[in-house]
N, CA, C and O atoms as a Tinker XYZ file with bonds, in Angstrom:
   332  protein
     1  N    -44.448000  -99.643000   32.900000    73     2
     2  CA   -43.927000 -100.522000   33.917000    64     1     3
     3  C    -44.990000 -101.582000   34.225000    63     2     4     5
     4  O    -46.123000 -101.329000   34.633000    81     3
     5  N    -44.410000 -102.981000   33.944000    73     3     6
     6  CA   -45.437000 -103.836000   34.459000    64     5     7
     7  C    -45.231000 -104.666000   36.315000    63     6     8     9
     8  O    -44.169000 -105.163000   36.691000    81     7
     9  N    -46.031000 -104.631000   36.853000    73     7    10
    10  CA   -45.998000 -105.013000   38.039000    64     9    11
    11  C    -46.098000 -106.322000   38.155000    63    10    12    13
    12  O    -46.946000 -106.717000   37.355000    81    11
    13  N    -45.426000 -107.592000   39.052000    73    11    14
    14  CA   -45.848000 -108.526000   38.853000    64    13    15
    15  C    -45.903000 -109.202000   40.665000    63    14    16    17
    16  O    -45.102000 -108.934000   41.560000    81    15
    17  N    -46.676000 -109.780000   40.716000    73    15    18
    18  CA   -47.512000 -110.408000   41.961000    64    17    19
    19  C    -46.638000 -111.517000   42.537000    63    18    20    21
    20  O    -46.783000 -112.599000   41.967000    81    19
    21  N    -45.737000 -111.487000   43.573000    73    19    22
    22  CA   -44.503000 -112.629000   43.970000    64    21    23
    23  C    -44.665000 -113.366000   45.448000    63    22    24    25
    24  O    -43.959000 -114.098000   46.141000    81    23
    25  N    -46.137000 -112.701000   45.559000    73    23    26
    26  CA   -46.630000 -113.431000   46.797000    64    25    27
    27  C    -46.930000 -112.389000   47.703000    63    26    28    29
    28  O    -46.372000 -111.292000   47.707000    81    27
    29  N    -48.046000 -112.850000   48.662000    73    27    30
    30  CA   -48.778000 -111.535000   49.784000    64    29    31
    31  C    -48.821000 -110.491000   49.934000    63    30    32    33
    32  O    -48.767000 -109.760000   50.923000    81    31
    33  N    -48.992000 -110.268000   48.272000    73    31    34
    34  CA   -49.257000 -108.442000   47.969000    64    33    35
    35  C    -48.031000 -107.794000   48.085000    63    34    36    37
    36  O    -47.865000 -106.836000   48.841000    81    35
    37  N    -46.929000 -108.395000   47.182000    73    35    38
    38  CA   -45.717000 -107.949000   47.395000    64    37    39
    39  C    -45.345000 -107.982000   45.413000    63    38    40    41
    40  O    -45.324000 -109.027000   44.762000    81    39
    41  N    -45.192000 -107.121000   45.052000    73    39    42
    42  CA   -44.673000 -106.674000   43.656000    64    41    43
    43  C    -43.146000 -106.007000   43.564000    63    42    44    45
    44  O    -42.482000 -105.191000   44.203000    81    43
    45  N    -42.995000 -106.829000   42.411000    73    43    46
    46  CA   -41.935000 -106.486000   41.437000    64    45    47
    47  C    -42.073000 -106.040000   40.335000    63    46    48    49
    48  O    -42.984000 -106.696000   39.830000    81    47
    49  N    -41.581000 -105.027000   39.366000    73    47    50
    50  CA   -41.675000 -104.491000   38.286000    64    49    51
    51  C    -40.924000 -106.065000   37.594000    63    50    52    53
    52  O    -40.034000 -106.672000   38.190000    81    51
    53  N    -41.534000 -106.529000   36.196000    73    51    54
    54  CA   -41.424000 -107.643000   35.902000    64    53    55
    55  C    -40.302000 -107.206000   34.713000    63    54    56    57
    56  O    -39.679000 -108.156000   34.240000    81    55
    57  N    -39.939000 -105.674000   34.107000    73    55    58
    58  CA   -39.297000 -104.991000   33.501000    64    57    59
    59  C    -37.873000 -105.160000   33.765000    63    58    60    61
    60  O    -36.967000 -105.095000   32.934000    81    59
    61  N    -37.748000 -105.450000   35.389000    73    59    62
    62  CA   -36.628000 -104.891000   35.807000    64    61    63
    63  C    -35.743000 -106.594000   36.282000    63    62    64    65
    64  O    -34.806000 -106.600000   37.081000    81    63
    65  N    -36.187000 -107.672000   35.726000    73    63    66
    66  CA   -36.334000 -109.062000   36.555000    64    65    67
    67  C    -34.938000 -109.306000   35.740000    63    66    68    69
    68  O    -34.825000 -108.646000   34.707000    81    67
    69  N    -33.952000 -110.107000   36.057000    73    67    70
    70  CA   -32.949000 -110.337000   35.181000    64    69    71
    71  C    -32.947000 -112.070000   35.117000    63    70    72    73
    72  O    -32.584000 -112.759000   34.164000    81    71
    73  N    -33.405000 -112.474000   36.280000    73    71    74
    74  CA   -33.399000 -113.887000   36.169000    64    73    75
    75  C    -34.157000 -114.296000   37.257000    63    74    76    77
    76  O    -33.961000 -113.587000   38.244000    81    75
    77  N    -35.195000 -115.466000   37.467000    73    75    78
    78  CA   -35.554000 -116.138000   38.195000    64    77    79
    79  C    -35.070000 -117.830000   38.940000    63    78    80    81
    80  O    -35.376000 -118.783000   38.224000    81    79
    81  N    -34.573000 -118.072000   39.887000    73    79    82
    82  CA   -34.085000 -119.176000   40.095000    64    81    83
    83  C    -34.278000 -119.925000   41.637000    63    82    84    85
    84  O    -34.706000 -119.417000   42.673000    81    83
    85  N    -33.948000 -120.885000   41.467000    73    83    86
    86  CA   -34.355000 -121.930000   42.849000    64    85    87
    87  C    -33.088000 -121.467000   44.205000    63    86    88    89
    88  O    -31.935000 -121.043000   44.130000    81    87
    89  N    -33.774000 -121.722000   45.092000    73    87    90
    90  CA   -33.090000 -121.166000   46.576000    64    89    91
    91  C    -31.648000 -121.978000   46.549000    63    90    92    93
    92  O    -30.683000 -121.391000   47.038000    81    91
    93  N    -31.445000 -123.395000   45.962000    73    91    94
    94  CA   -31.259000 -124.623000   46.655000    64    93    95
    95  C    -29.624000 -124.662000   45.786000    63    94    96    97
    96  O    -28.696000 -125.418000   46.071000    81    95
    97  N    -29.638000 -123.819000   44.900000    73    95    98
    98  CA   -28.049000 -124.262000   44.377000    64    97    99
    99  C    -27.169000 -123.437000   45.010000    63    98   100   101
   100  O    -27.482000 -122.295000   45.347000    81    99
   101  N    -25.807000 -124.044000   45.250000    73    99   102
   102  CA   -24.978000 -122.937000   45.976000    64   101   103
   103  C    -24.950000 -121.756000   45.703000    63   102   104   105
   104  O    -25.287000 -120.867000   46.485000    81   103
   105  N    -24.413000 -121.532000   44.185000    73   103   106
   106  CA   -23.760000 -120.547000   43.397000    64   105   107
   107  C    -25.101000 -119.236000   43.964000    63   106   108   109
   108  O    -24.865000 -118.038000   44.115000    81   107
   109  N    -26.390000 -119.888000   44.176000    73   107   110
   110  CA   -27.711000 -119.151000   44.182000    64   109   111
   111  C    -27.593000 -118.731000   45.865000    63   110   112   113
   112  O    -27.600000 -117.540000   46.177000    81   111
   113  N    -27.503000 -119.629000   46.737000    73   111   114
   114  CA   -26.922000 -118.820000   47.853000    64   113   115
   115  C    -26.169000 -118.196000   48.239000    63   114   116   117
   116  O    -26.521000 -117.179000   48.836000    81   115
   117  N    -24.815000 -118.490000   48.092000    73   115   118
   118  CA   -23.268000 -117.302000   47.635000    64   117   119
   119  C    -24.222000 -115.773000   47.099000    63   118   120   121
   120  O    -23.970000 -114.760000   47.750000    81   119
   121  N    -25.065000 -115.672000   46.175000    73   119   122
   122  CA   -25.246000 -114.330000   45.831000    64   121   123
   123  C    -26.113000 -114.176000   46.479000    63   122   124   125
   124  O    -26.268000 -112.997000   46.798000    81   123
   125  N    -26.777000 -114.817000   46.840000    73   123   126
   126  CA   -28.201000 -114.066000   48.691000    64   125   127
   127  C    -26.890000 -114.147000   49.499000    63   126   128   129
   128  O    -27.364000 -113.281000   50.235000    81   127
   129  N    -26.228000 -114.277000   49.798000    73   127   130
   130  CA   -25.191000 -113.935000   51.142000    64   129   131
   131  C    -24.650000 -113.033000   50.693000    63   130   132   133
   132  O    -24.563000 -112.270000   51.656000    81   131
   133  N    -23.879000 -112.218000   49.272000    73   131   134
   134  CA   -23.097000 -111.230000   49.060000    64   133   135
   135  C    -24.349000 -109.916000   49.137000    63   134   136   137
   136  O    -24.293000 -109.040000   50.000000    81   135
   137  N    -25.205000 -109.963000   48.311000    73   135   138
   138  CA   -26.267000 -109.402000   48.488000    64   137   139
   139  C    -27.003000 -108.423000   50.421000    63   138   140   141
   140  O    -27.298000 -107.316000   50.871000    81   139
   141  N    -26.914000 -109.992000   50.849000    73   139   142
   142  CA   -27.099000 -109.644000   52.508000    64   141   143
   143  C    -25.893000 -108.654000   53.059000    63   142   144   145
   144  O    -26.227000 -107.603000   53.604000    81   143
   145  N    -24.817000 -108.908000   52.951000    73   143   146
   146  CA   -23.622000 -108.389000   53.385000    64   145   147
   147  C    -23.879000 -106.625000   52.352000    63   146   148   149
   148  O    -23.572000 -105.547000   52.861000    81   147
   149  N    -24.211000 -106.696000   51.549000    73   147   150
   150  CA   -24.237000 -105.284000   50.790000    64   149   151
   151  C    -25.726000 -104.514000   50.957000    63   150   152   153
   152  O    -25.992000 -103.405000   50.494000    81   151
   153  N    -26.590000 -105.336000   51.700000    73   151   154
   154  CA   -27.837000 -104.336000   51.821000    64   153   155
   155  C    -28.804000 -104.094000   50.667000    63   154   156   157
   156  O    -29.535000 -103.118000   50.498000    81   155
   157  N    -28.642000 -105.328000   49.805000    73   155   158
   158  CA   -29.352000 -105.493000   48.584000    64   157   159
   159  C    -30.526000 -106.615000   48.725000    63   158   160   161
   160  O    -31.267000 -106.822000   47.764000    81   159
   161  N    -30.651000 -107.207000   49.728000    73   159   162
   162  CA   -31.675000 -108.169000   49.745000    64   161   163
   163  C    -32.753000 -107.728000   50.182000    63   162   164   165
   164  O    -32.707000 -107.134000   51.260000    81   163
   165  N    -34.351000 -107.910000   49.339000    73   163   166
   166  CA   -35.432000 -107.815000   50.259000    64   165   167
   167  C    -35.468000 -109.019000   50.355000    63   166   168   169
   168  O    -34.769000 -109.735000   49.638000    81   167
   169  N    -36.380000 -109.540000   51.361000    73   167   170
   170  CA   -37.044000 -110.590000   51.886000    64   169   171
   171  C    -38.909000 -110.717000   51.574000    63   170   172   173
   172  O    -39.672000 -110.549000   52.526000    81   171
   173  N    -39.204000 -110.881000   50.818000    73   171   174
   174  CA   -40.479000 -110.953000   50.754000    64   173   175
   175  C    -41.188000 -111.984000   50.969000    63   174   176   177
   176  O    -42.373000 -111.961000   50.638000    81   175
   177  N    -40.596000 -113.184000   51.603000    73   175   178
   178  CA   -41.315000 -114.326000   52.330000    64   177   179
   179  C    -42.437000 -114.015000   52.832000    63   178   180   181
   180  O    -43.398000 -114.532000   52.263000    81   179
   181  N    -42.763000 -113.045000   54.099000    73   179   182
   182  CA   -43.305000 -112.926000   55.027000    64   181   183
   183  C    -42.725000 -114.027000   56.008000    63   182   184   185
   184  O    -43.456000 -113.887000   56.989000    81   183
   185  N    -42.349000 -114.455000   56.135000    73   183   186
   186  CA   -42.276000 -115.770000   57.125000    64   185   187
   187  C    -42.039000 -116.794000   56.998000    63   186   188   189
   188  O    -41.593000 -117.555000   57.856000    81   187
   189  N    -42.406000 -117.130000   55.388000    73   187   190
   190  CA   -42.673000 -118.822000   54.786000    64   189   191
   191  C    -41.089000 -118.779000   53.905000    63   190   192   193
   192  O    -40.401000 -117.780000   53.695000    81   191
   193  N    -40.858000 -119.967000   53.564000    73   191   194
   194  CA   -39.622000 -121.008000   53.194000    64   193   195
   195  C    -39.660000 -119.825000   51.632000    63   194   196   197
   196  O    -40.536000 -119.339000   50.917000    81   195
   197  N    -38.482000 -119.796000   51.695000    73   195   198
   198  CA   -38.306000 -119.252000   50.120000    64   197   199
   199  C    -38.212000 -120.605000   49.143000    63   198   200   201
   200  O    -37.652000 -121.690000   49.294000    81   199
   201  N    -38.864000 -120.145000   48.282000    73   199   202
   202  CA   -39.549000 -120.922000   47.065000    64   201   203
   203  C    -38.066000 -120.432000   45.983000    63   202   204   205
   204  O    -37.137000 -121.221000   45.810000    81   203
   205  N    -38.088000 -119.180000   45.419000    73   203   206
   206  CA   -37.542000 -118.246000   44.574000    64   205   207
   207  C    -36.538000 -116.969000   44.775000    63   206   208   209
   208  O    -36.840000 -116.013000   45.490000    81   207
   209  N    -35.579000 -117.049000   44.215000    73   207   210
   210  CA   -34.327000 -115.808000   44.297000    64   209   211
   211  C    -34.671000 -115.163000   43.357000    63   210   212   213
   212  O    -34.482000 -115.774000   42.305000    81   211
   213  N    -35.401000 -113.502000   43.150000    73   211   214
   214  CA   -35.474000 -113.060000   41.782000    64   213   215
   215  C    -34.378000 -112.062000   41.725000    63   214   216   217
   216  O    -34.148000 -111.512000   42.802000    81   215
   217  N    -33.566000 -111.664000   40.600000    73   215   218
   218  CA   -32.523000 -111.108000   40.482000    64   217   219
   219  C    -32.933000 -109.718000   39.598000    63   218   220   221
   220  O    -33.637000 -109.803000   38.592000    81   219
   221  N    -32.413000 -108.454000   40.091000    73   219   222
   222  CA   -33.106000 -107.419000   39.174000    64   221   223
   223  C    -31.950000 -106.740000   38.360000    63   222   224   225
   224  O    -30.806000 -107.166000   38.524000    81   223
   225  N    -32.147000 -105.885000   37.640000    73   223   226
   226  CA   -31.156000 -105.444000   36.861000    64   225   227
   227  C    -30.261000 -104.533000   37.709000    63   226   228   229
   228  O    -29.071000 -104.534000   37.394000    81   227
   229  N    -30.690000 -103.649000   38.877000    73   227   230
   230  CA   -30.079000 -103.066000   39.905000    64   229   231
   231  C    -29.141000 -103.898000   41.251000    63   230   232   233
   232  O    -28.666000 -103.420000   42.281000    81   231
   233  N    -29.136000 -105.166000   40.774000    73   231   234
   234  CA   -28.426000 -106.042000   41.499000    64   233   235
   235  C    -29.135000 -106.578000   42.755000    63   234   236   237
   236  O    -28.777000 -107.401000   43.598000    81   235
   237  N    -30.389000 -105.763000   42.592000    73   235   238
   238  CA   -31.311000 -106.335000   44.301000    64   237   239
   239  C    -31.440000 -107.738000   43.849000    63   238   240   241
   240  O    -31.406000 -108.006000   42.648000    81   239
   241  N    -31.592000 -108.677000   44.791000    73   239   242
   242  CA   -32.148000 -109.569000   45.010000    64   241   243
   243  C    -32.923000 -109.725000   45.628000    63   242   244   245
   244  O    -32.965000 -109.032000   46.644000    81   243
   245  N    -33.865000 -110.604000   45.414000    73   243   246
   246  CA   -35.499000 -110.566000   46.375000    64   245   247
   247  C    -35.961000 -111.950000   46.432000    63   246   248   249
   248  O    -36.104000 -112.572000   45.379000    81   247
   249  N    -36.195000 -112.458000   47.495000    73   247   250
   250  CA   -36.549000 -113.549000   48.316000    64   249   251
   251  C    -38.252000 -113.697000   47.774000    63   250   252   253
   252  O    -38.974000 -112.701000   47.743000    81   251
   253  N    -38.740000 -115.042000   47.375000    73   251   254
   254  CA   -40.227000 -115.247000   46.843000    64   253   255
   255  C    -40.520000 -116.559000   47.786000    63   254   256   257
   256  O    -39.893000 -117.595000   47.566000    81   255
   257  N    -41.603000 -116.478000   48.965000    73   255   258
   258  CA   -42.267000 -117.798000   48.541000    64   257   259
   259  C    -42.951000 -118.331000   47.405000    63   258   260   261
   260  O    -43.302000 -119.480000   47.137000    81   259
   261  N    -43.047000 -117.421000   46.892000    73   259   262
   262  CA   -43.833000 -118.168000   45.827000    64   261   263
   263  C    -42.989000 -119.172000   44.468000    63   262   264   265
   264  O    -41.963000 -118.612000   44.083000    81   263
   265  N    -43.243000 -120.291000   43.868000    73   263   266
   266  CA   -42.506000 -121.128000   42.802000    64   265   267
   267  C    -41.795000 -120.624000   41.836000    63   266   268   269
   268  O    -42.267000 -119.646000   41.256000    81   267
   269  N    -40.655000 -121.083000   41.468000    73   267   270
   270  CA   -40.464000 -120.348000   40.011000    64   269   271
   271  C    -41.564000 -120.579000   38.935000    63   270   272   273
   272  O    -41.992000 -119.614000   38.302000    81   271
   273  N    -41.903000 -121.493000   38.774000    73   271   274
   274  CA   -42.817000 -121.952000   37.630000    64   273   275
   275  C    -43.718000 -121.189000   38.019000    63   274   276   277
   276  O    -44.096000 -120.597000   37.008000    81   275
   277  N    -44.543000 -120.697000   39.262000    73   275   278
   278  CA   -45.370000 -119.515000   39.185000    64   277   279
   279  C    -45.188000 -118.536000   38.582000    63   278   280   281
   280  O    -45.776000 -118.344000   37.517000    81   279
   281  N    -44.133000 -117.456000   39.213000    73   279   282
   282  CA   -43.284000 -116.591000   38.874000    64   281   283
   283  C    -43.616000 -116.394000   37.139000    63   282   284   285
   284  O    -44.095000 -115.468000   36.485000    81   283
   285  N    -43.034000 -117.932000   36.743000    73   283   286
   286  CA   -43.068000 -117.918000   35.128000    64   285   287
   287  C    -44.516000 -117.429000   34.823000    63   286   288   289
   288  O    -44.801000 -116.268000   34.528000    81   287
   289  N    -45.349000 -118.414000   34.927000    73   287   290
   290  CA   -46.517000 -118.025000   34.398000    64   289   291
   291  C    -47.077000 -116.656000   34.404000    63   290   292   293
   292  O    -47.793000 -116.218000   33.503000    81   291
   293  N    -46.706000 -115.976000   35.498000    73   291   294
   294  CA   -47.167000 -114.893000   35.632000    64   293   295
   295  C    -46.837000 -113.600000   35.146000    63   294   296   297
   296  O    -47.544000 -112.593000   35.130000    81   295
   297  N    -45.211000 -113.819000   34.596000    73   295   298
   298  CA   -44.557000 -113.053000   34.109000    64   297   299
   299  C    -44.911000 -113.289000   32.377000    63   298   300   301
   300  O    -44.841000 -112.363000   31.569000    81   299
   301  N    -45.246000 -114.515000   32.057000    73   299   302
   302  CA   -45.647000 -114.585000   30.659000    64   301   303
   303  C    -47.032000 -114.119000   30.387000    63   302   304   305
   304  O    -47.488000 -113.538000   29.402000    81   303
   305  N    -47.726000 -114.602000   31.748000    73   303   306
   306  CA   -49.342000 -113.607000   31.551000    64   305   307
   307  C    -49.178000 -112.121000   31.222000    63   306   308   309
   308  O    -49.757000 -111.502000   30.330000    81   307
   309  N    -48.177000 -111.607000   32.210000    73   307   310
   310  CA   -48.427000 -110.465000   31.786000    64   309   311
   311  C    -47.993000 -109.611000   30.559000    63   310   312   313
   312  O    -48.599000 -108.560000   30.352000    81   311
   313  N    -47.070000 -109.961000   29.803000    73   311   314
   314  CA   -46.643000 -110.500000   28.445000    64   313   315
   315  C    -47.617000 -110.297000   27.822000    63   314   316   317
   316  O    -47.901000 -109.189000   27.366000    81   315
   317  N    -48.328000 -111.357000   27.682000    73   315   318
   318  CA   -49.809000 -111.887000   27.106000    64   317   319
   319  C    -50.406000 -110.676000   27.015000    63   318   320   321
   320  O    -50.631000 -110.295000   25.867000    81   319
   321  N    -50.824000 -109.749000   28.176000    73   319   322
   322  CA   -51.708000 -108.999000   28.227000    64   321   323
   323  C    -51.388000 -107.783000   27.297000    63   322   324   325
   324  O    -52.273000 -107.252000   26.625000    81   323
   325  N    -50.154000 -107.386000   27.287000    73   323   326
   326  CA   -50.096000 -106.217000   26.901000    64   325   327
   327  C    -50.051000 -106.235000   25.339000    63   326   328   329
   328  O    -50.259000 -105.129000   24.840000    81   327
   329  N    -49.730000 -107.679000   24.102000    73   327   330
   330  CA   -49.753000 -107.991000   22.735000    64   329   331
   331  C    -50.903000 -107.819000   22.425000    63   330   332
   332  O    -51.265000 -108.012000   21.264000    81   331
């Protein structure tokens, strides 16, 4: 299982990620609202503006300040590490 870093000491297994995407398109809010209504959302902001919606294979969704293009890099670092 690889762990991956999504902002203020808050991890996701990077195994389990199905898609990464921006807060700002509808279709991307519609599923943070069905999500909310079903008890599938974490929030891992802390406080700050969501940056990122990460989508897992268990249907959670999880709230990132942190960028997608972060996200990316970090998920390809860890990639990197294990070849």
């Amino acid at each position: 299982m690889k762990l991956m870093n999504i902002g203020f000491g808050n991890l996701v297994s990077s195994d389990k990620l199905v898609a990464v995407a921006a807060p700002d398109a509808a279709p991307v809010k519609r599923i943070v609202q069905e999500a909310k209504a079903k008890g599938m959302l974490i929030d891992a902001t802390c406080g700050r503006k969501c940056k990122s919606v990460l989508i897992c294979e268990s249907n959670h969704v999880v709230l990132s300040a942190v960028s997608c293009e972060t996200i990316q890099s970090r998920a390809e670092g860890s990639e990197e590490k294990d070849e």
